[in-house]
PALOTI-751570 format. One record per residue (C-alpha): x, y, z; residue number from 0; residue in three letters; chain. Coordinates in Angstrom, 1 decimal, always signed. Layout:
BEGIN
<site c1="X" c2="Y" c3="Z" num="NUM" residuo="ALA" cadena="A"/>
...
//
This chain:
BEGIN
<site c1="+45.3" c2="+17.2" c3="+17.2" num="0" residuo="UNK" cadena="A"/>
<site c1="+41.3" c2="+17.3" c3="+16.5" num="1" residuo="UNK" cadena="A"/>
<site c1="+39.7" c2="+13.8" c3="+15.3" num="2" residuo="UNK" cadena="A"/>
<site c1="+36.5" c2="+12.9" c3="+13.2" num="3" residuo="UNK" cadena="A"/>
<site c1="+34.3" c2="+10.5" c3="+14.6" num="4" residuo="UNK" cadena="A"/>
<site c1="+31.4" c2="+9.6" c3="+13.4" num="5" residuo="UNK" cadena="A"/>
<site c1="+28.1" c2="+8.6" c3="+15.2" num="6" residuo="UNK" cadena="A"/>
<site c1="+24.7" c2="+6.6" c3="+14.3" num="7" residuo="UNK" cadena="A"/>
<site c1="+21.8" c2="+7.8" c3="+16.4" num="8" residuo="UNK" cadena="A"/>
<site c1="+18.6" c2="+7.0" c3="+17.2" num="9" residuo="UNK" cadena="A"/>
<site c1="+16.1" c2="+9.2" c3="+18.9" num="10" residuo="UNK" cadena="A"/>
<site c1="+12.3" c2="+9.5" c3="+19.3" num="11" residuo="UNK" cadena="A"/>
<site c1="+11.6" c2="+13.1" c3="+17.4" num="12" residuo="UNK" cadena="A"/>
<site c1="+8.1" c2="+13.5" c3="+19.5" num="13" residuo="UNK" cadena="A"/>
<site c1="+9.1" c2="+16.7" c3="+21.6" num="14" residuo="UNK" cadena="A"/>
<site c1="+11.5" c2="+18.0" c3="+19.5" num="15" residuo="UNK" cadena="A"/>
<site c1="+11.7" c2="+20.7" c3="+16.9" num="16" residuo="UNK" cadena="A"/>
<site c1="+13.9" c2="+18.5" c3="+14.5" num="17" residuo="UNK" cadena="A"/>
<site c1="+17.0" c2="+17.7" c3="+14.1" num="18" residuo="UNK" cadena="A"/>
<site c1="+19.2" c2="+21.4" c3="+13.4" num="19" residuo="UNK" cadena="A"/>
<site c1="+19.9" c2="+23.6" c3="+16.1" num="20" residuo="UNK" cadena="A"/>
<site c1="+17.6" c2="+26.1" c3="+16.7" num="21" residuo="UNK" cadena="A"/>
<site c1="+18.5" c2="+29.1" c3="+19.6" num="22" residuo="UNK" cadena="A"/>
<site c1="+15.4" c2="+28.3" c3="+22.3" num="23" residuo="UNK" cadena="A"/>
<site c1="+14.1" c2="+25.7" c3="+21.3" num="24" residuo="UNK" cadena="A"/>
<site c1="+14.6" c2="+21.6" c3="+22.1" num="25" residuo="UNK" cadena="A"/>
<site c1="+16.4" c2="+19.8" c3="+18.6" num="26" residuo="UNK" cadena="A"/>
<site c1="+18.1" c2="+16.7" c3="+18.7" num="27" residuo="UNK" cadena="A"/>
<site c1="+21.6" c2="+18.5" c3="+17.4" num="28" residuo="UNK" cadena="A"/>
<site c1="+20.9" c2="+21.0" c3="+19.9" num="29" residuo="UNK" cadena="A"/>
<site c1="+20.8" c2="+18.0" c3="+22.9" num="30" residuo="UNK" cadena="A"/>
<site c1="+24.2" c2="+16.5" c3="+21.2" num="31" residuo="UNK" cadena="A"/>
<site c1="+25.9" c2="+19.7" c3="+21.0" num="32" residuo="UNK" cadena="A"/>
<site c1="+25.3" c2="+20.3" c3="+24.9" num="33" residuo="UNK" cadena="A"/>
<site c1="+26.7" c2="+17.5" c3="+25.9" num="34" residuo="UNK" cadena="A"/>
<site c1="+29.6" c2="+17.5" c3="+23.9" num="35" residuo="UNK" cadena="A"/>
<site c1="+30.1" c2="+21.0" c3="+25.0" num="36" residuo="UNK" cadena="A"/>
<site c1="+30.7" c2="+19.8" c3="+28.6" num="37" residuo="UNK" cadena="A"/>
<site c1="+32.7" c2="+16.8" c3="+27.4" num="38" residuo="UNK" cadena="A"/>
<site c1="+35.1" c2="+18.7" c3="+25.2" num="39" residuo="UNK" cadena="A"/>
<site c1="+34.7" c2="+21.9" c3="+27.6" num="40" residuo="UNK" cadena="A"/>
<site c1="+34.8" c2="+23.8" c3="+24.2" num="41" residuo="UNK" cadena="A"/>
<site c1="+31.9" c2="+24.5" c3="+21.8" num="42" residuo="UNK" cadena="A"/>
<site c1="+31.7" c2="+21.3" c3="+19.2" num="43" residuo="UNK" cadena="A"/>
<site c1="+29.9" c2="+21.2" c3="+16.0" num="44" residuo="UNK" cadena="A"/>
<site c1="+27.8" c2="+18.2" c3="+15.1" num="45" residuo="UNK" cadena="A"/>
<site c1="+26.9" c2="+17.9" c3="+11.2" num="46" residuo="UNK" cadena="A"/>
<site c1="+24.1" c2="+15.6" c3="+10.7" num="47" residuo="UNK" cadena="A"/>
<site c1="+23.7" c2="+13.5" c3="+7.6" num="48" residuo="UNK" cadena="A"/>
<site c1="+19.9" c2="+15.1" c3="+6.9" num="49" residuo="UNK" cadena="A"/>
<site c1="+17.6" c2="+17.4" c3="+8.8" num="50" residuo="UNK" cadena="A"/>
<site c1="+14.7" c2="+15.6" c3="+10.3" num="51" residuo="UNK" cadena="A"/>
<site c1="+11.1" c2="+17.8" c3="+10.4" num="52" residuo="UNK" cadena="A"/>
<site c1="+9.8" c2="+18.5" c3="+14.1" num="53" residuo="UNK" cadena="A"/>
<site c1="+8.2" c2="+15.3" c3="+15.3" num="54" residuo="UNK" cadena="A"/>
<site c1="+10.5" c2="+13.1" c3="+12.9" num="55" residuo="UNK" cadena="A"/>
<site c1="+11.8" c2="+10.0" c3="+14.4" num="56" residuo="UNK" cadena="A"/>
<site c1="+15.4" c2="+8.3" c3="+13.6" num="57" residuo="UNK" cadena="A"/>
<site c1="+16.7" c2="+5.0" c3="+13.8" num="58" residuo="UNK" cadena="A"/>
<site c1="+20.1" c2="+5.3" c3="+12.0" num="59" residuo="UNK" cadena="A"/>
<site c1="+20.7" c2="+9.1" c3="+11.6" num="60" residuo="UNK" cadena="A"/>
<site c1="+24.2" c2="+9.7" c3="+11.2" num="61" residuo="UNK" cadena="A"/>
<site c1="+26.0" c2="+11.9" c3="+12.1" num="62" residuo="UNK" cadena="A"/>
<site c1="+30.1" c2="+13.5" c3="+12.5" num="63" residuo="UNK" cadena="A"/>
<site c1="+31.9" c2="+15.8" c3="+14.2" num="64" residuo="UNK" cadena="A"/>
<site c1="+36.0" c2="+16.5" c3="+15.2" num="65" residuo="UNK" cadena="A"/>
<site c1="+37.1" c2="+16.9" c3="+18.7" num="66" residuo="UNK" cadena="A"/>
<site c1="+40.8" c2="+16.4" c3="+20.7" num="67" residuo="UNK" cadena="A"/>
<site c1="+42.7" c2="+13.1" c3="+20.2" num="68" residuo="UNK" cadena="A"/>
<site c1="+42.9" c2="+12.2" c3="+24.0" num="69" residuo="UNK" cadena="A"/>
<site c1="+39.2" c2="+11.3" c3="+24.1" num="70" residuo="UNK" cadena="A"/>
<site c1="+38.5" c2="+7.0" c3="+22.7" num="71" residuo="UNK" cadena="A"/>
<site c1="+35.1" c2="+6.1" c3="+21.3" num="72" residuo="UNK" cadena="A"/>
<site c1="+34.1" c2="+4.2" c3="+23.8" num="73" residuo="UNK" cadena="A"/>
<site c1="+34.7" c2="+7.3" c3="+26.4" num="74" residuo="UNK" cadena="A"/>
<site c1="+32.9" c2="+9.5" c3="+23.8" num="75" residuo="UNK" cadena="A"/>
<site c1="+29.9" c2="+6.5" c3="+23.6" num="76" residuo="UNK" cadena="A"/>
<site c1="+29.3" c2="+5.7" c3="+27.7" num="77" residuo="UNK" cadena="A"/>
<site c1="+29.4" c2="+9.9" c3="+28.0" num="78" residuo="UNK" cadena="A"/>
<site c1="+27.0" c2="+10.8" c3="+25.5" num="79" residuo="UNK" cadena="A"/>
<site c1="+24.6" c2="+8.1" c3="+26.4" num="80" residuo="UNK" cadena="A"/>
<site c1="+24.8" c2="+9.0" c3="+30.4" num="81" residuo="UNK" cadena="A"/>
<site c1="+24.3" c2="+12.7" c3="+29.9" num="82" residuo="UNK" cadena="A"/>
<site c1="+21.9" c2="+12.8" c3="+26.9" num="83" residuo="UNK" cadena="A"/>
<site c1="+17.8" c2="+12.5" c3="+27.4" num="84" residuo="UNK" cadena="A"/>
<site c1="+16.1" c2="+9.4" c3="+27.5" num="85" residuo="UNK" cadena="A"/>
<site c1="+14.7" c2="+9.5" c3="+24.2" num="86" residuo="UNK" cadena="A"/>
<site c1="+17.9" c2="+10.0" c3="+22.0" num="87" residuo="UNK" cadena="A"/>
<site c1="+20.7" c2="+7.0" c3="+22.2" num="88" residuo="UNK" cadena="A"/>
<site c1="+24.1" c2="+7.2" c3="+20.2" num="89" residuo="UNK" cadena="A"/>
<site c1="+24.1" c2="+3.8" c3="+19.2" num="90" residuo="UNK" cadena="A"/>
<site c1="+27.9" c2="+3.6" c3="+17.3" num="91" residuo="UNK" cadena="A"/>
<site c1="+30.9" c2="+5.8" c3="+17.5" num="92" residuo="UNK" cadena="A"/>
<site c1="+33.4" c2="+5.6" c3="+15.0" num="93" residuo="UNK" cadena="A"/>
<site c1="+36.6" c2="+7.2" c3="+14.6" num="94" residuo="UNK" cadena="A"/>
<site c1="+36.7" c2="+8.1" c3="+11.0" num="95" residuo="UNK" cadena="A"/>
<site c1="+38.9" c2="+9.8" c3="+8.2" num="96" residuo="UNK" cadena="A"/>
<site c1="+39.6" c2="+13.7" c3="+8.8" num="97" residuo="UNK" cadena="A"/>
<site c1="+37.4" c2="+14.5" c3="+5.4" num="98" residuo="UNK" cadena="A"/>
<site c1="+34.2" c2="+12.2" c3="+6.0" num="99" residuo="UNK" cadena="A"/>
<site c1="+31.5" c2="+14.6" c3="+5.8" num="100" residuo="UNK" cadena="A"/>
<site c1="+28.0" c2="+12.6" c3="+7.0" num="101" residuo="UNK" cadena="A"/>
<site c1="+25.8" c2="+15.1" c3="+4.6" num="102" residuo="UNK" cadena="A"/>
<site c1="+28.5" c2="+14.9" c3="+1.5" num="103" residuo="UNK" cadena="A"/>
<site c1="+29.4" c2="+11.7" c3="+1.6" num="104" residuo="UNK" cadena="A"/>
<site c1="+25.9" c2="+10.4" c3="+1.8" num="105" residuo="UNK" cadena="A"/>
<site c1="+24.8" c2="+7.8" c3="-1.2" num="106" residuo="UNK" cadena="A"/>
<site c1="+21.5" c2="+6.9" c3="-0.2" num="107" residuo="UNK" cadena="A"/>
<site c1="+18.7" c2="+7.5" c3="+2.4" num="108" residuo="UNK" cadena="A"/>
<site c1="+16.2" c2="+5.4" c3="+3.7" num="109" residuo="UNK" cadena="A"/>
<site c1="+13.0" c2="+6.5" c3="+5.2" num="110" residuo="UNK" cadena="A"/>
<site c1="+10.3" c2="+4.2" c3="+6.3" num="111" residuo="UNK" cadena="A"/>
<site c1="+6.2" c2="+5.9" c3="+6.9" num="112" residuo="UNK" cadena="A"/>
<site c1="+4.1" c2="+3.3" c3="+8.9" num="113" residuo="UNK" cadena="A"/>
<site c1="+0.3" c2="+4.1" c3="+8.4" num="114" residuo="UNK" cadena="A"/>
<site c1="-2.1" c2="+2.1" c3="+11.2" num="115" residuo="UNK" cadena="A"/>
<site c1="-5.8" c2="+1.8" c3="+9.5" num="116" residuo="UNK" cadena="A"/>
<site c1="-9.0" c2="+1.7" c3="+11.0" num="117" residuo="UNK" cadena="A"/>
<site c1="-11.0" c2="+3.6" c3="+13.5" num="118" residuo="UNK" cadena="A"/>
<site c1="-9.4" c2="+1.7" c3="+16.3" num="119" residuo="UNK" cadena="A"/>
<site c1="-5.7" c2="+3.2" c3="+17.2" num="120" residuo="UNK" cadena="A"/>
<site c1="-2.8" c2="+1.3" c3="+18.2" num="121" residuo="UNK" cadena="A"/>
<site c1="-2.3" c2="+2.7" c3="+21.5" num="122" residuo="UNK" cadena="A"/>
<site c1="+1.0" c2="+2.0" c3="+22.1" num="123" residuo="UNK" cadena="A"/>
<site c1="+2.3" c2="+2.8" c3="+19.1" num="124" residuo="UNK" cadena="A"/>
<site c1="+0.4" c2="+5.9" c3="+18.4" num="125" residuo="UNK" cadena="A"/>
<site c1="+3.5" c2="+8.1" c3="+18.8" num="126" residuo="UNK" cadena="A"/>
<site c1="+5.1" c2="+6.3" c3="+15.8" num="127" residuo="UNK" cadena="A"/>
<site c1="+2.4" c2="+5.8" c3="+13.0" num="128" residuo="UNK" cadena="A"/>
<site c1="-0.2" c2="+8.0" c3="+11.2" num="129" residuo="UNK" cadena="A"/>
<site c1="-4.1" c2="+6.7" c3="+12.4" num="130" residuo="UNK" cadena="A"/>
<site c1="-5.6" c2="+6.4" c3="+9.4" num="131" residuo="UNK" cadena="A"/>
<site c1="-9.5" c2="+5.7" c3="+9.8" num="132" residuo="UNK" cadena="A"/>
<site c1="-10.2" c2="+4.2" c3="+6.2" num="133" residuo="UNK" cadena="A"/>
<site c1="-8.3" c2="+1.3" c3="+4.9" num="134" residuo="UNK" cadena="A"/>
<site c1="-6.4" c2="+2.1" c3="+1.5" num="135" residuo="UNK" cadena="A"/>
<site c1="-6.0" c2="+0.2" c3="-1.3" num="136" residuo="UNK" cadena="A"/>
<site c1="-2.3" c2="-0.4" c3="-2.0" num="137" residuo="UNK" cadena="A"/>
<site c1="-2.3" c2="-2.0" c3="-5.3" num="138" residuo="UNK" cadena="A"/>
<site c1="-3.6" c2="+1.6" c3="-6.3" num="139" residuo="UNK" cadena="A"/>
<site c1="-0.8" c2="+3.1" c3="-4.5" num="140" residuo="UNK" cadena="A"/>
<site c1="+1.6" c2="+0.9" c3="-5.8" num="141" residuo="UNK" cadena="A"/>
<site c1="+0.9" c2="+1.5" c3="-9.1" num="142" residuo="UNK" cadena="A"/>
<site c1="+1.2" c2="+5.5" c3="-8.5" num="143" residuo="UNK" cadena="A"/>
<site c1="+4.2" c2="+5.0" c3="-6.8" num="144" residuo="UNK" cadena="A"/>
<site c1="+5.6" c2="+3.2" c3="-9.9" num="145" residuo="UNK" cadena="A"/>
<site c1="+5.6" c2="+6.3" c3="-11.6" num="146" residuo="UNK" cadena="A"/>
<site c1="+7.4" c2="+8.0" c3="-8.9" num="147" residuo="UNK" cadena="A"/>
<site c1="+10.4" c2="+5.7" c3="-9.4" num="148" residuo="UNK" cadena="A"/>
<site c1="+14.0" c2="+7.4" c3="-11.0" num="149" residuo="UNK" cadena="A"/>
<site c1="+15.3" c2="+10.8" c3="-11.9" num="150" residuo="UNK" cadena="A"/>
<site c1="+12.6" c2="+13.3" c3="-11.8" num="151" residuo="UNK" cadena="A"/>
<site c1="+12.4" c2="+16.8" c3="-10.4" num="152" residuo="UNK" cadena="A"/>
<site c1="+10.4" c2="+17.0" c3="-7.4" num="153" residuo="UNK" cadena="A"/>
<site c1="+9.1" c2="+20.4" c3="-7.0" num="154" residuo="UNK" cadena="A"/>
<site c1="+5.7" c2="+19.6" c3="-6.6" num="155" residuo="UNK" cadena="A"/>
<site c1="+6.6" c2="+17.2" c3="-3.6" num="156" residuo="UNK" cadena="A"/>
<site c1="+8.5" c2="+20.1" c3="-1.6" num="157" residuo="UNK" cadena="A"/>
<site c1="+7.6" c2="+22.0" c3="+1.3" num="158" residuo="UNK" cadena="A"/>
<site c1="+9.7" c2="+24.6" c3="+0.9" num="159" residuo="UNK" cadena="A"/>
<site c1="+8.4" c2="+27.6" c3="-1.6" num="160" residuo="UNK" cadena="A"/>
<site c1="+11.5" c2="+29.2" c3="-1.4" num="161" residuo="UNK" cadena="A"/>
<site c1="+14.2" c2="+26.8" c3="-2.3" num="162" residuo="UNK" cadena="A"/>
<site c1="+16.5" c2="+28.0" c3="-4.8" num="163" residuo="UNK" cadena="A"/>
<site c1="+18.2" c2="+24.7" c3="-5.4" num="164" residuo="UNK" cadena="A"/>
<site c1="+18.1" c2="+22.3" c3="-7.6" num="165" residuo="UNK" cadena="A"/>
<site c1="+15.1" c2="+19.7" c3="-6.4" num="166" residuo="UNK" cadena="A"/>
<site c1="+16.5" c2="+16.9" c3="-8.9" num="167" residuo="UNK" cadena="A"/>
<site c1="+16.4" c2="+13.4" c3="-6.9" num="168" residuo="UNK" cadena="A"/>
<site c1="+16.5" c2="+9.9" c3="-7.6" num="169" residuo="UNK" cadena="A"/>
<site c1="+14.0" c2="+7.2" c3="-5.9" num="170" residuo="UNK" cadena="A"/>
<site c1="+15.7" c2="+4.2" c3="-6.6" num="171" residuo="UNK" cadena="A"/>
<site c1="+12.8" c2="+2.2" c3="-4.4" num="172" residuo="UNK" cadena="A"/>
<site c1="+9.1" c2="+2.5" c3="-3.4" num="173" residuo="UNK" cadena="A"/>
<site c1="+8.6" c2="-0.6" c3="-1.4" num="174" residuo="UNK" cadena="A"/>
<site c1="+5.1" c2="-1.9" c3="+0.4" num="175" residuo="UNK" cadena="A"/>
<site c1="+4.5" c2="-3.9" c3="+3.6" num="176" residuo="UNK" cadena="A"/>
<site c1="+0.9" c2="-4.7" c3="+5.0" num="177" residuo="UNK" cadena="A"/>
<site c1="+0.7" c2="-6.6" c3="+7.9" num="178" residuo="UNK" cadena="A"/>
<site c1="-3.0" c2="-6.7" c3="+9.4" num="179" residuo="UNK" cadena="A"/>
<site c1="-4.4" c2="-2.9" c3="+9.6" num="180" residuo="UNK" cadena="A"/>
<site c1="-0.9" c2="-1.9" c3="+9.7" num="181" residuo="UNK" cadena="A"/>
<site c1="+1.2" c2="-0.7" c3="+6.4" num="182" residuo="UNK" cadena="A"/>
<site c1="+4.7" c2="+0.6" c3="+5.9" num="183" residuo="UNK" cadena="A"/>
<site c1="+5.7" c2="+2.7" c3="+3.1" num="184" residuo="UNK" cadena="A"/>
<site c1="+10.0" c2="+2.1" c3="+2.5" num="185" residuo="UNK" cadena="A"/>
<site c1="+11.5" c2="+4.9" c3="+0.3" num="186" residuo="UNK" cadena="A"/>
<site c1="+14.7" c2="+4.9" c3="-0.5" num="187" residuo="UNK" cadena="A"/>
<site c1="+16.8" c2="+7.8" c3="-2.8" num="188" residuo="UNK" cadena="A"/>
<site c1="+19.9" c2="+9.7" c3="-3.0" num="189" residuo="UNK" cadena="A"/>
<site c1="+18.3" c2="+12.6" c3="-1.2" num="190" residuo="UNK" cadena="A"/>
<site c1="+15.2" c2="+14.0" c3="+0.0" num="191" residuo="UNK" cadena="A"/>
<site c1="+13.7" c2="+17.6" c3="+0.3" num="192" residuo="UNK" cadena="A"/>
<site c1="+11.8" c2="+19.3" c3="+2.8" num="193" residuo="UNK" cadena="A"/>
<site c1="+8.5" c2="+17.5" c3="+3.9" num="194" residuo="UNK" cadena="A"/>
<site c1="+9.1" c2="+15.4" c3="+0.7" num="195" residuo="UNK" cadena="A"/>
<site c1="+8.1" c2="+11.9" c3="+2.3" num="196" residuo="UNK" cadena="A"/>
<site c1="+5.0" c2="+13.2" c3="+4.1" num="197" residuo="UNK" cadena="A"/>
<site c1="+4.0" c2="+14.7" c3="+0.6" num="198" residuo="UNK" cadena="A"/>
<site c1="+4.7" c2="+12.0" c3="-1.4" num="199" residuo="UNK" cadena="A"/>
<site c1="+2.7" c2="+9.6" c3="+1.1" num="200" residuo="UNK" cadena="A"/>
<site c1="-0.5" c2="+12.2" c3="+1.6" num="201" residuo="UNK" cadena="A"/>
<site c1="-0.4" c2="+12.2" c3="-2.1" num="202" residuo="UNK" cadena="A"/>
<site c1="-0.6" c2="+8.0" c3="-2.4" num="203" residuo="UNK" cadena="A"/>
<site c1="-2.7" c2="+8.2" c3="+0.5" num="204" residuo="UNK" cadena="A"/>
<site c1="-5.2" c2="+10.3" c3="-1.3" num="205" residuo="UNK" cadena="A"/>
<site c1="-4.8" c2="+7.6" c3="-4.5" num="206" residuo="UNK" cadena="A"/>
<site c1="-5.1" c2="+4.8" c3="-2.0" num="207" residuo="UNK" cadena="A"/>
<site c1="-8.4" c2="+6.1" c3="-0.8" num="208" residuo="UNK" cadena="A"/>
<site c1="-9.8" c2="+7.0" c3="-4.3" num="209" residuo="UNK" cadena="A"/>
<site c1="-9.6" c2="+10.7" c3="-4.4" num="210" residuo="UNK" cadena="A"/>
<site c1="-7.0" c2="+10.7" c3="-6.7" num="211" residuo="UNK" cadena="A"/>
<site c1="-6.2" c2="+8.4" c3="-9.9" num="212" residuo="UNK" cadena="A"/>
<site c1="-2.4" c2="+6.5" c3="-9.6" num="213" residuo="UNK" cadena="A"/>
<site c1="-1.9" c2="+7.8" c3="-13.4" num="214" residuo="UNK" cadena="A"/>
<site c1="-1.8" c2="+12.0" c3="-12.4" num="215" residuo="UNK" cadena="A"/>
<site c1="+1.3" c2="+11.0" c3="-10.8" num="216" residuo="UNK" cadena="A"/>
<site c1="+3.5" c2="+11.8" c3="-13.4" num="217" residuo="UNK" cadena="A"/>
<site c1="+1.2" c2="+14.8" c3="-14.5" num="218" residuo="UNK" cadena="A"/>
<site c1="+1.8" c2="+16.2" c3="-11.1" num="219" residuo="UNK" cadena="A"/>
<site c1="+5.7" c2="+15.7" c3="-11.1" num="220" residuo="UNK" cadena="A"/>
<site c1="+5.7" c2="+17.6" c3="-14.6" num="221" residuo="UNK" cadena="A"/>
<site c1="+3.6" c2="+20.6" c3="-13.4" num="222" residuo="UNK" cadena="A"/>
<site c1="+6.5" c2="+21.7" c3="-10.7" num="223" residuo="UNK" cadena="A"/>
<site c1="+3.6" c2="+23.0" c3="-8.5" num="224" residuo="UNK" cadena="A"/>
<site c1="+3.5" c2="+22.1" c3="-4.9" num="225" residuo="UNK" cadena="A"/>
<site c1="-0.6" c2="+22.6" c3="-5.1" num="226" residuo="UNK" cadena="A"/>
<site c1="-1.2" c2="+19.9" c3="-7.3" num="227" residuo="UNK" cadena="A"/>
<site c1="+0.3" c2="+17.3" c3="-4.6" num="228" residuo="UNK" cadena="A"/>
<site c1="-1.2" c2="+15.7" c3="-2.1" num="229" residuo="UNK" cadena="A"/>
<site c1="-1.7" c2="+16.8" c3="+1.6" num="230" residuo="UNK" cadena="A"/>
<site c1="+1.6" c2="+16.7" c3="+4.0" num="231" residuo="UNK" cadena="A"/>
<site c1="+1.0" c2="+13.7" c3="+6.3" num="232" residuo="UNK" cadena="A"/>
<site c1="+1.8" c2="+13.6" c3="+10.0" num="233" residuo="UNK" cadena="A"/>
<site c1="+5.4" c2="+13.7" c3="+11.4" num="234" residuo="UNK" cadena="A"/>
<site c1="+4.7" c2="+11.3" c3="+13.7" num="235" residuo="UNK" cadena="A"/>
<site c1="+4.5" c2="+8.1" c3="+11.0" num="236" residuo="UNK" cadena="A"/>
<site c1="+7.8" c2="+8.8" c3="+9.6" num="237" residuo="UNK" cadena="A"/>
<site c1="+11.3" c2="+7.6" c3="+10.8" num="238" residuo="UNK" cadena="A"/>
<site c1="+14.8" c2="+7.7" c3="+9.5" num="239" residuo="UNK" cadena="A"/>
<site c1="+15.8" c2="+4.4" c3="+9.3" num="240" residuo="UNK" cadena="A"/>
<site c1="+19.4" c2="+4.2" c3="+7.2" num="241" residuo="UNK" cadena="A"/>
<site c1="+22.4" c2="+6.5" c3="+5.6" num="242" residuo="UNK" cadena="A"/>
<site c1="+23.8" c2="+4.8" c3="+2.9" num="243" residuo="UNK" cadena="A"/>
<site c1="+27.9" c2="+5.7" c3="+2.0" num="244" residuo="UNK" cadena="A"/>
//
């Protein structure tokens, strides 16, 4: 008899091409997958709660998968963290109930994009924020990030042309932290699409630096058109840092 467990990850997305598999290429569920493979000595499929972009990092992905009774958490934990690459840790396994879904059952996500300005980088943290030569003014981007707040459909924010779903989400927060040069961005919502974060924090970026007024924010959410957005900013800032159920 098959059991669900559920795991939270962590994982620094710097060499990898995201998080879903992808035949010949290095992806985080790809790097799971393998070693489960061995462990189970059957092919296992890992559903992750969202698909980090190439270069995305993660501090609480989750993440589930079933897999024969005879194996504890704490085997499935020590294994996983022997076996798999330096730069991705399970950090929690969890047996959990035979329907939890990590993508389904999914309330909220929190993302966090840390921005380091000035013309003098961070060097040890360069793999994990955006260098951002000109400092921003983030009562501008607050206010355009007010208007980014609730139910809207974010169309213009999405980096893929092609989606045929519905790109309704909700933003419950927008939330600012400066510290010296160094600012975070906190976002948090029932569900993001692709690239939706990086778009939505080139486009306060662009307000923060003056090229672009805070009130066309909600002109740009109403025009559905991916060109009237901001600029996609780099994978690198952005991390996964919560799944909400």
């Amino acid at each position: 008899m098959e059991k669900n467990y559920k795991l939270i990850i962590g994982y620094d997305g710097t060499r990898y091409f995201g998080w879903e598999h992808q035949p010949g290429k290095d992806t985080i569920q790809g790097k799971l997958e393998d070693v489960l493979n061995h462990l189970a000595e059957e092919p296992v499929l890992i559903i992750g709660a969202g698909r980090t972009d190439a270069g995305v990092h993660a501090k609480g992905q989750v993440a589930n998968f079933h897999i024969e009774e005879h194996f504890t958490e704490g085997k499935i934990l020590s294994y996983l963290n022997h076996y798999l690459p330096d730069d991705i840790a399970v950090i929690a396994v969890e047996q959990v109930d035979e329907r939890f879904h990590s993508r389904y059952a999914a309330k909220k996500k929190t993302y966090r994009y840390h921005i380091h300005m000035g013309e003098i980088s961070d060097v040890f943290e360069r793999k994990y924020e955006y260098q951002y030569e000109k400092t921003l003014d983030v009562e501008r981007m607050k206010e355009a990030a007010s208007y980014l707040i609730g139910t809207h459909d974010f169309t213009s924010f999405c980096g893929n042309k092609k989606m045929k779903k519905t790109a309704v989400r909700t933003i419950y927060e927008i939330n600012f932290t400066k510290k010296g040069n160094d600012l975070w961005i906190d976002y948090r919502g029932n569900g993001f699409l692709q690239n939706m974060v990086r778009i939505l924090t080139g486009t306060l970026i662009e307000v923060g630096d003056g090229r672009r007024a805070p009130e066309e924010l909600p002109q740009i959410l109403e025009s559905k058109n991916r060109e009237n957005a901001g600029y996609t900013a780099p994978a690198c800032g952005l991390m996964l840092m919560e799944v909400h159920y």
